[in-house]
DRENDO-1510 file (C-alpha; in Angstrom, 1 decimal, always signed):
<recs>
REC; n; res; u; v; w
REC; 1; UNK; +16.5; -210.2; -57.2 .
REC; 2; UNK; +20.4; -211.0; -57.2 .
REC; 3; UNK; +22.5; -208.5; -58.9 .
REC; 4; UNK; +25.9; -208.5; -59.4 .
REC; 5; UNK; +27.7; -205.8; -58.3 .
REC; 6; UNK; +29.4; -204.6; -61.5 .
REC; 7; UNK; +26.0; -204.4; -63.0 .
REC; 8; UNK; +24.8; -201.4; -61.2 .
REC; 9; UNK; +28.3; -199.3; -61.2 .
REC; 10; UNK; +29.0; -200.5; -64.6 .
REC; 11; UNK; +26.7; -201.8; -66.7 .
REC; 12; UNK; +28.2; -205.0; -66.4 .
REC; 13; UNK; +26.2; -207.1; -69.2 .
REC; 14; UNK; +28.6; -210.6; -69.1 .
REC; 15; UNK; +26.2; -212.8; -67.4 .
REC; 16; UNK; +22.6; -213.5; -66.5 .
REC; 17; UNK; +20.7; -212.3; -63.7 .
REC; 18; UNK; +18.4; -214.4; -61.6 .
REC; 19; UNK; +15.5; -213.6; -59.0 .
REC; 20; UNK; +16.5; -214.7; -55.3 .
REC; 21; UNK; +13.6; -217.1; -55.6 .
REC; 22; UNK; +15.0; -218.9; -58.3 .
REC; 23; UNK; +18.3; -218.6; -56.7 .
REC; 24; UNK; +17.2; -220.3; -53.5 .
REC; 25; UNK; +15.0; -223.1; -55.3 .
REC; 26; UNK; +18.4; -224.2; -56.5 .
REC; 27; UNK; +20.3; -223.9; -53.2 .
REC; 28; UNK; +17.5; -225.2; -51.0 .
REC; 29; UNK; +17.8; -228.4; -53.2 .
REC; 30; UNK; +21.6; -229.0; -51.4 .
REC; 31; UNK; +20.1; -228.2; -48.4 .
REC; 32; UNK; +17.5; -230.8; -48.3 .
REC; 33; UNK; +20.3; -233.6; -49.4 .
REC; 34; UNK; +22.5; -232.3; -47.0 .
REC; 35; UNK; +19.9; -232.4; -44.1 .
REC; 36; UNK; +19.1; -235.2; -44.9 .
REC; 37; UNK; +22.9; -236.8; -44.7 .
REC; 38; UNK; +23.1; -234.8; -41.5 .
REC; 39; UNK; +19.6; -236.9; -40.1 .
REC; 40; UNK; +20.9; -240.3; -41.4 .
REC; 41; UNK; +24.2; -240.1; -39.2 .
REC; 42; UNK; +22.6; -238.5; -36.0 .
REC; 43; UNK; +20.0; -242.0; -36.5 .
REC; 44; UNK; +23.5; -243.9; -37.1 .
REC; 45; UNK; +25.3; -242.1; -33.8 .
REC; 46; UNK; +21.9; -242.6; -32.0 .
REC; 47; UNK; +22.5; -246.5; -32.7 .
REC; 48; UNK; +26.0; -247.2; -32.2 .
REC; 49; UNK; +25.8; -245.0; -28.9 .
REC; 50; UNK; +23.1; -247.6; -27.5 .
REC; 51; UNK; +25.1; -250.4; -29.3 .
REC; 52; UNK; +28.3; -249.3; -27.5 .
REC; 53; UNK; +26.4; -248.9; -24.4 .
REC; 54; UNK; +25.0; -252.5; -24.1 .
REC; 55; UNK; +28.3; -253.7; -25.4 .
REC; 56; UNK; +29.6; -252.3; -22.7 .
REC; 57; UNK; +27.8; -253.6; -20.0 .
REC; 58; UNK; +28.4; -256.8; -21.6 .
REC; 59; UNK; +31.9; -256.5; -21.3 .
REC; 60; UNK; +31.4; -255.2; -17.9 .
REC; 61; UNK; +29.1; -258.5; -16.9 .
REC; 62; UNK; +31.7; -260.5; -18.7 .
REC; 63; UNK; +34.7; -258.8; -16.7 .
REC; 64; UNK; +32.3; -260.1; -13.5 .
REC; 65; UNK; +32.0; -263.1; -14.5 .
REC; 66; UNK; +34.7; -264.1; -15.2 .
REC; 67; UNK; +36.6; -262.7; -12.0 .
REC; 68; UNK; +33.8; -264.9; -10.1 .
REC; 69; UNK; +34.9; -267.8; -12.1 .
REC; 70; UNK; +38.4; -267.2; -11.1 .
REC; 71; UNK; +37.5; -266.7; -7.4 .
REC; 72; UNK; +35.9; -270.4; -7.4 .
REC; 73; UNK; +38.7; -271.9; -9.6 .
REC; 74; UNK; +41.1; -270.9; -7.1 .
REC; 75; UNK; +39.4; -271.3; -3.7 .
REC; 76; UNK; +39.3; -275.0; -4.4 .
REC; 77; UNK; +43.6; -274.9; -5.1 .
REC; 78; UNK; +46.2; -275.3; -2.5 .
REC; 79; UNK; +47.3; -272.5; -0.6 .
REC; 80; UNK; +50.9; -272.4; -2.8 .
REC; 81; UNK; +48.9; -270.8; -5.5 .
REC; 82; UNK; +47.4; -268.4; -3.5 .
REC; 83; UNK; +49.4; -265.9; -4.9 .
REC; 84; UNK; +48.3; -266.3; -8.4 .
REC; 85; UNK; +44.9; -266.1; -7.9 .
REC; 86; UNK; +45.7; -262.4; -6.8 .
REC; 87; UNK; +47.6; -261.9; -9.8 .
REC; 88; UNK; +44.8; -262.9; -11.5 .
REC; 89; UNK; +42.3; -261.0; -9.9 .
REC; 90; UNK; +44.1; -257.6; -10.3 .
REC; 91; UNK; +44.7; -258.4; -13.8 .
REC; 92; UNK; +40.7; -258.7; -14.8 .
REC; 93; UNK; +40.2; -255.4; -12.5 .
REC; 94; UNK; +42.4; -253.5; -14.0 .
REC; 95; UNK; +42.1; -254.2; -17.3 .
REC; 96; UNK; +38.0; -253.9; -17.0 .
REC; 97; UNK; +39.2; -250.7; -15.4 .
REC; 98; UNK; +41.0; -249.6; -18.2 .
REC; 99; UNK; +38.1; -250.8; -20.6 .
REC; 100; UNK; +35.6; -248.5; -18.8 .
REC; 101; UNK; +37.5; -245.7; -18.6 .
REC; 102; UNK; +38.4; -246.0; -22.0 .
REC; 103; UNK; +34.1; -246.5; -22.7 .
REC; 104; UNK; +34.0; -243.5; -20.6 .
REC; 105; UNK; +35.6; -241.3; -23.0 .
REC; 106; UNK; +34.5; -242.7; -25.9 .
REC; 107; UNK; +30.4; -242.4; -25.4 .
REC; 108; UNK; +31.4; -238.7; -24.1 .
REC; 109; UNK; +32.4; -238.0; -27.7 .
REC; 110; UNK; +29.8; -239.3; -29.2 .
REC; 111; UNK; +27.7; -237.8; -27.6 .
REC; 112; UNK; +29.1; -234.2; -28.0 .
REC; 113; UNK; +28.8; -234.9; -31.5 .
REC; 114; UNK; +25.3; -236.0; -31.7 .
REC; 115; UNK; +24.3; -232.8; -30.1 .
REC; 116; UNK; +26.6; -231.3; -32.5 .
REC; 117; UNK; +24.6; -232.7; -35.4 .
REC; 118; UNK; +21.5; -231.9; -33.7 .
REC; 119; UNK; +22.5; -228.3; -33.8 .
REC; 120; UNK; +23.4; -228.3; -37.3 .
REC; 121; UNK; +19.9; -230.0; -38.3 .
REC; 122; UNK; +18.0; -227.8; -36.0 .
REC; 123; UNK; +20.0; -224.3; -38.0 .
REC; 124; UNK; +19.0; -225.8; -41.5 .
REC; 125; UNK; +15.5; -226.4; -40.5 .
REC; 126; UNK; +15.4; -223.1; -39.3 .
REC; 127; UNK; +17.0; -221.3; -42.3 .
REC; 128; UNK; +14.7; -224.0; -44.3 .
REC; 129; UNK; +11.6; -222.5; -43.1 .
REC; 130; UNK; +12.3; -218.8; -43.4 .
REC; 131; UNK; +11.0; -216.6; -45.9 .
REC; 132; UNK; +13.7; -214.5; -45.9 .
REC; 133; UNK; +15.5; -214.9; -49.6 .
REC; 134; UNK; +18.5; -212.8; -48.8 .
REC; 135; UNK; +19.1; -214.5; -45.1 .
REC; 136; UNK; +19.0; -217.5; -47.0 .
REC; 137; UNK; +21.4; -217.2; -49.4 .
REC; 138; UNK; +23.5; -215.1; -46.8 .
REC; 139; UNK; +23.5; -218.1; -44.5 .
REC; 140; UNK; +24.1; -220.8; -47.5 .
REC; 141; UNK; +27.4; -221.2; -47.6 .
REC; 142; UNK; +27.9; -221.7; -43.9 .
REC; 143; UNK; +25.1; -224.4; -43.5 .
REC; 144; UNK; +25.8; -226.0; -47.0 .
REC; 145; UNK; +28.8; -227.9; -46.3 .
REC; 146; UNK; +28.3; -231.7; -45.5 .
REC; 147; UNK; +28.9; -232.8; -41.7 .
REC; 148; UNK; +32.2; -234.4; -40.9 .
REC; 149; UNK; +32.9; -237.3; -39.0 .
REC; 150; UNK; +34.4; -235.9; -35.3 .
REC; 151; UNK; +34.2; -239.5; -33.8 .
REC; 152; UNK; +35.7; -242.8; -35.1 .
REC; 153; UNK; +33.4; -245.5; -35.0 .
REC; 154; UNK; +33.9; -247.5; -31.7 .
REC; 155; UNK; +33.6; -251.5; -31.9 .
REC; 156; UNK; +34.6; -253.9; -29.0 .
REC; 157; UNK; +37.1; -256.6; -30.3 .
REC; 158; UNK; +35.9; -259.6; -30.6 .
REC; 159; UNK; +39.4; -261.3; -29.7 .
REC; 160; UNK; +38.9; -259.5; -26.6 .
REC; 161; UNK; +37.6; -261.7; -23.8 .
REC; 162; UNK; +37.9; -261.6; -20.0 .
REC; 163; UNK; +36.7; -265.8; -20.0 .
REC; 164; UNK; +39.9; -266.6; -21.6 .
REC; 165; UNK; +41.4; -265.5; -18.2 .
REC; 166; UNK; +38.6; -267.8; -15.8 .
REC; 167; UNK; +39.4; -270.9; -18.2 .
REC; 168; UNK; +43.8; -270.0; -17.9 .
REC; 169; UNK; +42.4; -270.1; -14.0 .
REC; 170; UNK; +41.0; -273.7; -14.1 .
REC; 171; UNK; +43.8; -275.1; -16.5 .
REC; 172; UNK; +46.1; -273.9; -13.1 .
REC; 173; UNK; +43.9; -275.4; -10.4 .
REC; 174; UNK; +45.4; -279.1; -12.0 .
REC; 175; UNK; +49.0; -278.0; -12.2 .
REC; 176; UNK; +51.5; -277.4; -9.7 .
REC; 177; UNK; +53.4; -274.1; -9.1 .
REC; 178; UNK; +55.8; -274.3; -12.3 .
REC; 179; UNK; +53.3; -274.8; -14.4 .
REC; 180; UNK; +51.3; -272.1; -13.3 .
REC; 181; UNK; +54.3; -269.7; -14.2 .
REC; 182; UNK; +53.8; -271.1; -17.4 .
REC; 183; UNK; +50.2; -270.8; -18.6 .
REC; 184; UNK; +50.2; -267.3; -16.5 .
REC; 185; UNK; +53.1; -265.9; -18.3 .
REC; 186; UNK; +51.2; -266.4; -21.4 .
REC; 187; UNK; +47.7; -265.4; -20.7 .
REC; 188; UNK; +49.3; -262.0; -19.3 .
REC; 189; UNK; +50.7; -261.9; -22.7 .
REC; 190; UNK; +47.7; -262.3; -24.7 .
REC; 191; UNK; +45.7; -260.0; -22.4 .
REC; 192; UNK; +48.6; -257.1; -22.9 .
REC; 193; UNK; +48.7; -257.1; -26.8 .
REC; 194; UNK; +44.8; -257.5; -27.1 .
REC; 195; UNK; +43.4; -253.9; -27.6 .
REC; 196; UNK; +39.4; -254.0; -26.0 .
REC; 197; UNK; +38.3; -251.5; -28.6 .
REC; 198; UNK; +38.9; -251.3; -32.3 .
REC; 199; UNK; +38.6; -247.7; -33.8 .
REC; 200; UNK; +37.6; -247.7; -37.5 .
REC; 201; UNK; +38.2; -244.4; -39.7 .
REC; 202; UNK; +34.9; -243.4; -41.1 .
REC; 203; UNK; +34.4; -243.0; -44.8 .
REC; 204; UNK; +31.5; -241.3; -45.3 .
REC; 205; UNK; +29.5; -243.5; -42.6 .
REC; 206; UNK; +29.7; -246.4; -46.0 .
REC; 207; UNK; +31.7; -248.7; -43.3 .
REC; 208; UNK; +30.0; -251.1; -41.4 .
REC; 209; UNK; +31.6; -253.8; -41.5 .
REC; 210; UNK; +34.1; -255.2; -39.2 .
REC; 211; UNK; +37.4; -256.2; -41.6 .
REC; 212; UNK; +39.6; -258.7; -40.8 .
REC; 213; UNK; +42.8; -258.3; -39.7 .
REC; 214; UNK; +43.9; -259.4; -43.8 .
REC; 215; UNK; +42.2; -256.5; -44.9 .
REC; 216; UNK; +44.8; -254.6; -43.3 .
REC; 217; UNK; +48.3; -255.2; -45.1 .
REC; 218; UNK; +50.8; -253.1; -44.3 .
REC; 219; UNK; +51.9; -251.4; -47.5 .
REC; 220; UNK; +54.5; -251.8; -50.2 .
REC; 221; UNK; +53.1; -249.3; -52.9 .
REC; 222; UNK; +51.6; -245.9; -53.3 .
REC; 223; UNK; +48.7; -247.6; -53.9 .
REC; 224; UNK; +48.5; -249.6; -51.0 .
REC; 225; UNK; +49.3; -246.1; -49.0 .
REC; 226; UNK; +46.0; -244.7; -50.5 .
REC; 227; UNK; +43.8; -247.3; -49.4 .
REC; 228; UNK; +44.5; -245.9; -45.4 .
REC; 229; UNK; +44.8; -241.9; -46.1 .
REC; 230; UNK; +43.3; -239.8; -44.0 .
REC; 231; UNK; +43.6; -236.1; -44.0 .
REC; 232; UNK; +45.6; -234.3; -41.3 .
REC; 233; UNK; +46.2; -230.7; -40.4 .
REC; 234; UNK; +48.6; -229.2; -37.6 .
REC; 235; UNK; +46.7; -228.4; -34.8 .
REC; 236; UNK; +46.8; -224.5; -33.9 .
REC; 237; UNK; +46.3; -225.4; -29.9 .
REC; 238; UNK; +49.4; -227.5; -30.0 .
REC; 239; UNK; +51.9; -225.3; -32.5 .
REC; 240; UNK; +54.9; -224.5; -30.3 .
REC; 241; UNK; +55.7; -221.0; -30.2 .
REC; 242; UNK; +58.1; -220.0; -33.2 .
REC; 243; UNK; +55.8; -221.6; -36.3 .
REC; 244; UNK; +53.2; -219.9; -38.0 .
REC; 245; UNK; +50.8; -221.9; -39.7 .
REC; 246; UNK; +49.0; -221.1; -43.4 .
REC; 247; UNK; +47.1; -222.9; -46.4 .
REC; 248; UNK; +44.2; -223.6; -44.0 .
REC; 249; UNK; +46.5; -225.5; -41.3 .
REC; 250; UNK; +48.1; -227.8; -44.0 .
REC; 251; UNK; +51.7; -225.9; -43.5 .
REC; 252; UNK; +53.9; -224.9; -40.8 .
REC; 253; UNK; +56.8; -222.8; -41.5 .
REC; 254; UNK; +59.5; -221.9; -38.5 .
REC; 255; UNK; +60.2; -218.4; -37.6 .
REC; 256; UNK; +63.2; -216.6; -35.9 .
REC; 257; UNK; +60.2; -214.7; -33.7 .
REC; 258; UNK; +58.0; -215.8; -31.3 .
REC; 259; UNK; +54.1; -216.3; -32.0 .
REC; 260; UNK; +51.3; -215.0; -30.0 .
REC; 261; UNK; +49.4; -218.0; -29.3 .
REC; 262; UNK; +47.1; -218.3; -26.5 .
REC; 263; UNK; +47.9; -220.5; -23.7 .
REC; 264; UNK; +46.8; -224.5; -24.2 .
REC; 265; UNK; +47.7; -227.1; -21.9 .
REC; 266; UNK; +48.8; -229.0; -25.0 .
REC; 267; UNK; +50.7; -226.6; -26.2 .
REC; 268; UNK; +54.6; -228.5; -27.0 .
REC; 269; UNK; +56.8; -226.0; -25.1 .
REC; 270; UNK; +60.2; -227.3; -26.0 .
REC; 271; UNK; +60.9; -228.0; -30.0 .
REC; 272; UNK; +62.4; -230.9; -29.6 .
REC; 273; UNK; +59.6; -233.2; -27.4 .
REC; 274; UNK; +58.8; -235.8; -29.8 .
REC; 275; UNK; +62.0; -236.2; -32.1 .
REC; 276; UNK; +63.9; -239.7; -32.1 .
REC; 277; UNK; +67.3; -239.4; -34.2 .
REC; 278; UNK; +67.6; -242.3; -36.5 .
REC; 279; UNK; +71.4; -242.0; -37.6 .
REC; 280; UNK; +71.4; -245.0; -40.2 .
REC; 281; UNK; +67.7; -243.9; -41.6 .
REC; 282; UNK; +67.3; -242.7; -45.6 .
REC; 283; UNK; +66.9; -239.5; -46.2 .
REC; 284; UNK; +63.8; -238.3; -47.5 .
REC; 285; UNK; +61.5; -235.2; -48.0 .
REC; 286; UNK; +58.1; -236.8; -48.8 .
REC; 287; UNK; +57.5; -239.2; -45.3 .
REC; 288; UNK; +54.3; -241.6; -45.3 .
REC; 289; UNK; +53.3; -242.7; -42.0 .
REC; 290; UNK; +51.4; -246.1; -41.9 .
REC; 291; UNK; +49.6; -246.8; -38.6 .
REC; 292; UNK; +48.0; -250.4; -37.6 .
REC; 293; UNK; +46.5; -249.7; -34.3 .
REC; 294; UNK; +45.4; -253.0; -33.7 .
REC; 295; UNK; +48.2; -254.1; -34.2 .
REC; 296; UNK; +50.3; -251.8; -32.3 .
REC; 297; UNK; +52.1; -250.7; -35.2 .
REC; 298; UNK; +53.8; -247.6; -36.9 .
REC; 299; UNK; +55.6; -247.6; -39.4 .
REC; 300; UNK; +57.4; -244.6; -41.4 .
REC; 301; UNK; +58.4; -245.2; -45.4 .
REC; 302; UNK; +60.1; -243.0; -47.5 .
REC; 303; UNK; +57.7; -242.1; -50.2 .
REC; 304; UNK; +59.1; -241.1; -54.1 .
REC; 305; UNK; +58.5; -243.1; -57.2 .
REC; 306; UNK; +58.8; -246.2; -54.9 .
REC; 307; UNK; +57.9; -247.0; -51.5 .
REC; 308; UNK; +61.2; -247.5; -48.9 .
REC; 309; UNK; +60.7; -248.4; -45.0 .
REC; 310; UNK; +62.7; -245.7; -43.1 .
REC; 311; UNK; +61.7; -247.4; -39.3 .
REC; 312; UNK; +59.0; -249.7; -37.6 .
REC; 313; UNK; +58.1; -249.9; -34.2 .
REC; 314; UNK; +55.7; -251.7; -31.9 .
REC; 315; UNK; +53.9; -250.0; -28.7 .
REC; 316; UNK; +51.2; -250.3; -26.4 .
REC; 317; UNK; +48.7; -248.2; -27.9 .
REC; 318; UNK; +45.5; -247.2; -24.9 .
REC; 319; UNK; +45.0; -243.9; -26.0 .
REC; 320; UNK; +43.7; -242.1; -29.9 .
REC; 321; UNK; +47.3; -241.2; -31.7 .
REC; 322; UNK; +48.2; -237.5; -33.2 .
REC; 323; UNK; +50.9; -237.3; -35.7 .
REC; 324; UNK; +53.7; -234.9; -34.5 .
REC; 325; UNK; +56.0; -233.0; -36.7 .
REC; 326; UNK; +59.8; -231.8; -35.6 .
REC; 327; UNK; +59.9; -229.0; -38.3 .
REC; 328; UNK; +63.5; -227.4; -39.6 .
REC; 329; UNK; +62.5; -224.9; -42.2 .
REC; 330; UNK; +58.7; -225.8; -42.9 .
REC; 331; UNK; +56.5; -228.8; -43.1 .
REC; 332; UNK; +53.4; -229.0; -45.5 .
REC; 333; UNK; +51.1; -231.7; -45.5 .
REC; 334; UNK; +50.6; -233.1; -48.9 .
REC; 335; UNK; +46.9; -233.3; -50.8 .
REC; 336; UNK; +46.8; -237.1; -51.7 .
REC; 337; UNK; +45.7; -237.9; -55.0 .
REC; 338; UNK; +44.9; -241.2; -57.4 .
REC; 339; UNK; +46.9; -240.7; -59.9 .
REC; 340; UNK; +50.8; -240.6; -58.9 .
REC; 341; UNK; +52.9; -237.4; -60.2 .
REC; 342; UNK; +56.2; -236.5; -60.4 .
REC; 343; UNK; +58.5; -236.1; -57.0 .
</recs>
């Protein structure tokens, strides 16, 4: 039987008392739901780990063939054009190197996390099947919280396509040199600013669907910046030596004295590594930070009753992104919410 603890030093009489197996009827109903979410997205990893795996060897028999379909296209031109065909080659290698290594890393961590969800349903079915009231409700508020996503769902791009570089190859072999400049100068374009891989943000494993590159508007309202949050938090392996973080990682505050945190090889050891002076910006103390990453894109926008653009750029984007913070007195990250308040 649960007792508070006031009752027995007290008398404490304000509330009701309940037996432990009442208590844990209640509780073991969250459970179930909650193993069962945890089930449903270790069958969903299960499936887009063999889907990314064939998709990969697609990509990789598609990087093949194409490669052979340059080799023929350009053993039947002149020897002038030899040195394209080179060009060409290295450019399929090295981008289907890129694209496995990339795979490489990708099926690594979705793997860790299916054992990671196998974990957590093999602990709930254990603490499901004991008859032990108290463990239960001792080890209930540990096992009850719902599994978040560790891995964004990986999806090759379909504007990706290695046979776009065998049919450039062709167009060449009927052109002389000039115009090979030409049609190669433009294909090495397409290939460079065509990520292989698109990364979609889960939301609650309720995405499945591929959207369209107008689905993603860059935005122009507080609205608009709601349909893309995420939550962040600073990263305690990372935190460079004079900030101490708080409020469960959502705050960083600077200190005159240096912090006692554990060596990390990512670990920023200077405090000024990622900080850009922008001379002619807006000021601002509430910063939204829009990322496209298909589209190479980031964008940072003053955020207050309206929405103002502060800077864009474009990069080359290979590689997940981590938001970084130069911090002067503090930084906290704020809790988004639907309804705007007052700034």
């Amino acid at each position: 039987m649960c007792i508070c603890v006031l009752c027995t030093v007290r008398e404490h009489r304000s509330h009701n008392i309940t037996s432990a197996e009442e208590e844990r009827i209640e509780k073991q109903k969250v459970l179930v739901v909650t193993q069962s979410e945890v089930q449903y997205i270790i069958q969903e990893r299960m499936k887009e780990l063999q889907e990314l795996k064939h998709n990969v060897d697609v990509l990789k028999s598609s990087a093949q063939r194409a490669q052979t379909e340059s080799d023929k296209a350009f053993h039947e031109m002149l020897q002038a054009v030899e040195r394209w065909k080179a060009e060409i080659n290295q450019m399929i290698t090295a981008n289907m190197q890129a694209a496995m290594s990339q795979a490489e890393g990708y099926v690594e961590r979705l793997e860790q996390e299916i054992l990671e969800l196998q974990r957590r349903d093999a602990e709930l079915r254990q603490i499901l099947e004991t008859e032990d009231n108290i463990h239960f409700l001792q080890n209930f508020p540990t096992l009850c919280v719902p599994p978040e996503a560790m891995v964004p769902k990986v999806l090759i791009n379909p504007q990706f396509s290695f046979g776009e570089m065998s049919k450039t190859a062709a167009e060449m072999k009927e052109h002389v040199d000039d115009i090979c400049k030409k049609e190669l100068s433009k294909i090495s374009k397409t290939v460079s600013e065509t990520p292989v891989y698109i990364l979609l943000p889960r939301n609650g494993d309720k995405q499945h669907n591929v959207p369209s590159r107008v689905d993603f508007q860059e935005p122009k309202t507080r609205t608009d910046f709601l349909r893309y949050s995420c939550k962040l938090s600073f990263d305690p392996n990372t935190v460079y030596k004079e900030l101490v973080l708080s409020n469960g990682n959502q705050k960083v505050v600077r200190k005159k004295t240096v912090q006692f945190y554990p060596d990390h090889p990512d670990r920023f050891d200077g405090f000024s590594q990622v900080d850009r002076d922008l001379p002619d910006a807006p000021r601002a103390t509430r910063i939204g930070v829009y990322l496209d990453y298909a589209a190479n894109t980031v964008a940072f926008y003053s955020v207050s009753q309206t929405v103002a653009l502060i800077h864009r750029f474009k990069a080359q984007f290979s590689e997940p992104l981590f938001a970084g913070f130069g911090v002067g007195s503090s930084v906290t990250l704020c809790h988004l919410k639907q309804n705007p308040t007052s700034y």
